[in-house]
N, C-alpha and C positions, 0 to 999 in steps of 0.2 A: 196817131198820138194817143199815148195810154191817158185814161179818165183819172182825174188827180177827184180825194176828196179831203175837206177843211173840216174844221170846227174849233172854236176855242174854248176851252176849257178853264173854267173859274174856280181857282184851285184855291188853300189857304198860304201860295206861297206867291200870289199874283198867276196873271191871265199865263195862260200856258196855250201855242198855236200845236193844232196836231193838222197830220196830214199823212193820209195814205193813198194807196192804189188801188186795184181791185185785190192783191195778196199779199199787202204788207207794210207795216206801219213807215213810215220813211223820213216823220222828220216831230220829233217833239222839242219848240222852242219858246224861250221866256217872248211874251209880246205885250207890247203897250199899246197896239192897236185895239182898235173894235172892231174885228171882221164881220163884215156885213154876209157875202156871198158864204154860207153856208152850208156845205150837204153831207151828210155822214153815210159809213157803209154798217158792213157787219163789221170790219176792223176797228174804225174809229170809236163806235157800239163795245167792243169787246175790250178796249184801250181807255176809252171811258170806265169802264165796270171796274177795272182793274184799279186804277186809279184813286177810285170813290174808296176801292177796298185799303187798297194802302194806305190813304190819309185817315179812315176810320181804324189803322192800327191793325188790322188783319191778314194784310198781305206782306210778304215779306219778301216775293221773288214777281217775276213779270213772265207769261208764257206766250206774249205777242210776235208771230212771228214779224220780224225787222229786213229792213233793207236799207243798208247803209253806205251809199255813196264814197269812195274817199280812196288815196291809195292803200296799197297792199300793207305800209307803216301803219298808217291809220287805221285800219280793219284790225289789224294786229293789236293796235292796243285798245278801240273799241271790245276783243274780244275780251282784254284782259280783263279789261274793264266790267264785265257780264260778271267776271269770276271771283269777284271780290263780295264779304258775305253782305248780309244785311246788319247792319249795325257796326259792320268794322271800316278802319281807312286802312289804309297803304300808303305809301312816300310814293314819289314820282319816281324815286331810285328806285324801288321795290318793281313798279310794272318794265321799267327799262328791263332789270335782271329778269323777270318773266316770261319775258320775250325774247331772252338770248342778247341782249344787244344794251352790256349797264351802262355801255357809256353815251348811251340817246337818249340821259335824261332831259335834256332841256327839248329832243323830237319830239317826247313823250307829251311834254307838257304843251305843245303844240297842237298836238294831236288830241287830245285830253278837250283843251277848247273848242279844237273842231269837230265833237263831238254832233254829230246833227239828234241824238235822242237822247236828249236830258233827263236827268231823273231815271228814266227806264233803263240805262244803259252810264251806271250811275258813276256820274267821272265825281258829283258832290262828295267821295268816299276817300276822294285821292287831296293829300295831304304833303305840307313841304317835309324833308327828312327829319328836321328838327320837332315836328308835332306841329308845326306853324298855320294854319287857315291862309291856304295864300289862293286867288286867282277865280272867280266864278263868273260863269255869264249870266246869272242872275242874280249879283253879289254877296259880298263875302255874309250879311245878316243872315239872307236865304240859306246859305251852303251851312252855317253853324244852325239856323233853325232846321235844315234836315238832318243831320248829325245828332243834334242833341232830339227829335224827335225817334229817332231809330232808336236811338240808345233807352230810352222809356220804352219805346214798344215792343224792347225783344221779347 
């Protein structure tokens, strides 16, 4: 059984849980816990750094390697998801077309939620067709506070 490692991270957008392996980050998600059991690697170390960079406005892209569970839909549009810039959104219709397949907007947006790496893997970008804020797992305040902080720190 591969060694999992924790940490939660105290973010300005609430507690964020991370978790990786010995080669790769595997699950960044909003948490209202207090995780006690604690151990960090060099991933979680370098996912951290990263982190602190972006909310101080300096980073704009993430180069943690990932491991993302899910099927071949979901990896698919997790990828798209990677490809969208920093400071811009996209529709849910936009990554369906992306991906060869316009008419999975509502797979997309499924898939979108079951994002396992929030923020890094930035589904916050993905917007209704209409410009609308719709949907977030760390809700819709958050998903407009990172939005409107990208857009300040291009």
């Amino acid at each position: 059984m591969e060694k999992l490692f924790t940490y939660q991270y105290n973010s300005p957008i609430g507690n964020l849980f991370l978790q990786a392996n010995q080669t790769a980050l595997m699950q960044v998600s909003f948490s209202e816990l207090n995780h006690s059991s604690l151990e960090k690697n060099e991933i979680i170390d370098r996912t951290i750094e990263q982190l602190d960079q972006y909310f101080e406005g300096t980073r704009t892209n993430f180069d943690i390697p990932l491991m993302m569970k899910g099927t071949s839909f979901q990896r698919q549009v997790w990828n798209a998801l990677q490809a969208i810039e920093y400071g811009k959104t996209v529709s849910y219709q936009d990554i369906a077309i992306r991906i060869g397949n316009p008419k999975a907007v509502r797979a997309v947006g499924m898939a979108n939620n079951r994002n396992p790496i929030v923020l890094i893997v930035p589904c916050h970008r993905v917007i209704g067709k209409n410009g609308s804020l719709v949907g977030y797992g760390g809700g819709l305040d958050v998903k407009k506070w990172l939005l409107d902080f990208e857009q300040k720190s291009k």
